[in-house]
C-alpha positions in Angstrom: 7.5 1.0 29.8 9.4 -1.9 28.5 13.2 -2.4 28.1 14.8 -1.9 24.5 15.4 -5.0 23.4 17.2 -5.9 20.0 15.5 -9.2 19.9 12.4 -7.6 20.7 12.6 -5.1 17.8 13.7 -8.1 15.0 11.1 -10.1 16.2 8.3 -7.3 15.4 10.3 -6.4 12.1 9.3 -10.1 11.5 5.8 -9.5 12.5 6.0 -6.8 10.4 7.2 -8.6 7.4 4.3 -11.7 7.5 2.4 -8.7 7.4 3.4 -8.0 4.3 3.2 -11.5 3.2 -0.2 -11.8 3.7 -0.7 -8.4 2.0 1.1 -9.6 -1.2 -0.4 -13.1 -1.1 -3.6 -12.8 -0.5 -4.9 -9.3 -1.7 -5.6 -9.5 -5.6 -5.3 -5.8 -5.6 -2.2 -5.5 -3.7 -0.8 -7.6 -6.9 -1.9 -4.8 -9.1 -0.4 -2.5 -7.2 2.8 -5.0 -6.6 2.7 -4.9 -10.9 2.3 -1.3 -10.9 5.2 -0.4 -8.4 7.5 -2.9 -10.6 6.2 -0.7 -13.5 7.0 2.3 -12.0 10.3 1.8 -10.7 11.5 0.3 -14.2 10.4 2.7 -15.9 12.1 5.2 -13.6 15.5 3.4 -13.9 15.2 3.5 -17.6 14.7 7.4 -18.1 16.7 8.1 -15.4 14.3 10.6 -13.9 15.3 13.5 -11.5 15.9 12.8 -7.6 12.6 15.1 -7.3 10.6 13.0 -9.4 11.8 9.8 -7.3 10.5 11.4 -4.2 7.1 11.7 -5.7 7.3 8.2 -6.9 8.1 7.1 -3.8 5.8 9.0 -1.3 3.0 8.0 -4.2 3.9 4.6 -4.1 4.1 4.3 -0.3 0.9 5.6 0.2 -0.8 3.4 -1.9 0.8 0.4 0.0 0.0 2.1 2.9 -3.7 2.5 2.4 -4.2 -1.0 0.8 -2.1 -2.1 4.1 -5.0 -0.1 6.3 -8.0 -1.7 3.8 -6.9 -5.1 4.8 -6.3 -4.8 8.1 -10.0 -3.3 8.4 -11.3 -5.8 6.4 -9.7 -8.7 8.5 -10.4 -7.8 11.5 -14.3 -6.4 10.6 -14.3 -10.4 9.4 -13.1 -11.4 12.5 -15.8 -9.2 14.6 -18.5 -10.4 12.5 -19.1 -12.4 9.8 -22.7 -11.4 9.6 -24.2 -8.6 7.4 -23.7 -5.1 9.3 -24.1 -1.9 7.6 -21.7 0.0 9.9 -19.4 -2.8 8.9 -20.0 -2.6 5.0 -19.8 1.1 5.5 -16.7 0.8 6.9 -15.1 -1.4 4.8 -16.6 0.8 1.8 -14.4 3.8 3.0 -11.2 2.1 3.2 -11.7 0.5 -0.5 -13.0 4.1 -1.3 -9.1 5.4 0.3 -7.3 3.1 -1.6 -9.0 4.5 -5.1 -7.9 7.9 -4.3 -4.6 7.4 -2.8 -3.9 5.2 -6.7 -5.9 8.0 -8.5 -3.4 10.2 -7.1 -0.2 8.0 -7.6 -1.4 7.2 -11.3 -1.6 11.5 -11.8 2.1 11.8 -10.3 3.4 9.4 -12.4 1.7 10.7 -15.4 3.0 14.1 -14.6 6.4 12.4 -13.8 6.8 10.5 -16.6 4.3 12.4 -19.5 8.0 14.1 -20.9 9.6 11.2 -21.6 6.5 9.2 -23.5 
């Protein structure tokens, strides 16, 4: 097991962070979802909703990020493997696109419940 080291940990939150990058930069979808969190927390600020109603926002928000993250790291690296069609590939890649629809299905229903009172 490796030492703790600071340096070590600020360079992965770096890593970390060009991760992100390329998410934001070169996903159209994650600029949808980049739109839709601005969207979100905006209209959160304006009507001042509850400290409950921010956790949901959050946690839905999060895991939408968190499953486009997941997407594209499956699609790079299935691109990587092979660029070549493959069905197990395609399949693959299907699933995660198909886990990014539900995961913003299920943000879009919180924050319709969230903020249907104040519209």
């Amino acid at each position: 097991m490796a030492n703790f080291s600071i340096k070590a940990r600020l360079n992965s939150v770096a890593d970390a962070l060009t991760g992100i990058g390329h998410l934001i930069r070169g996903e159209h979808n994650a600029w949808i979802h980049f739109v839709a969190t601005i969207l979100v927390i905006s209209l959160g600020s304006y009507f001042s909703v509850s400290t409950m109603a921010w956790i949901a926002l959050v946690l839905a928000i999060s895991i939408v990020w968190l499953a486009e993250g997941m997407n594209t790291a499956i699609e790079v690296l299935a691109d990587a493997v092979s660029q070549e069609q493959n069905a197990l590939i395609a399949k693959a890649k299907d699933v995660a696109a198909g886990a990014v629809l539900l995961t913003a299905i299920g943000a879009a229903t919180v924050g319709a419940l969230v903020f249907y009172p104040y519209l």
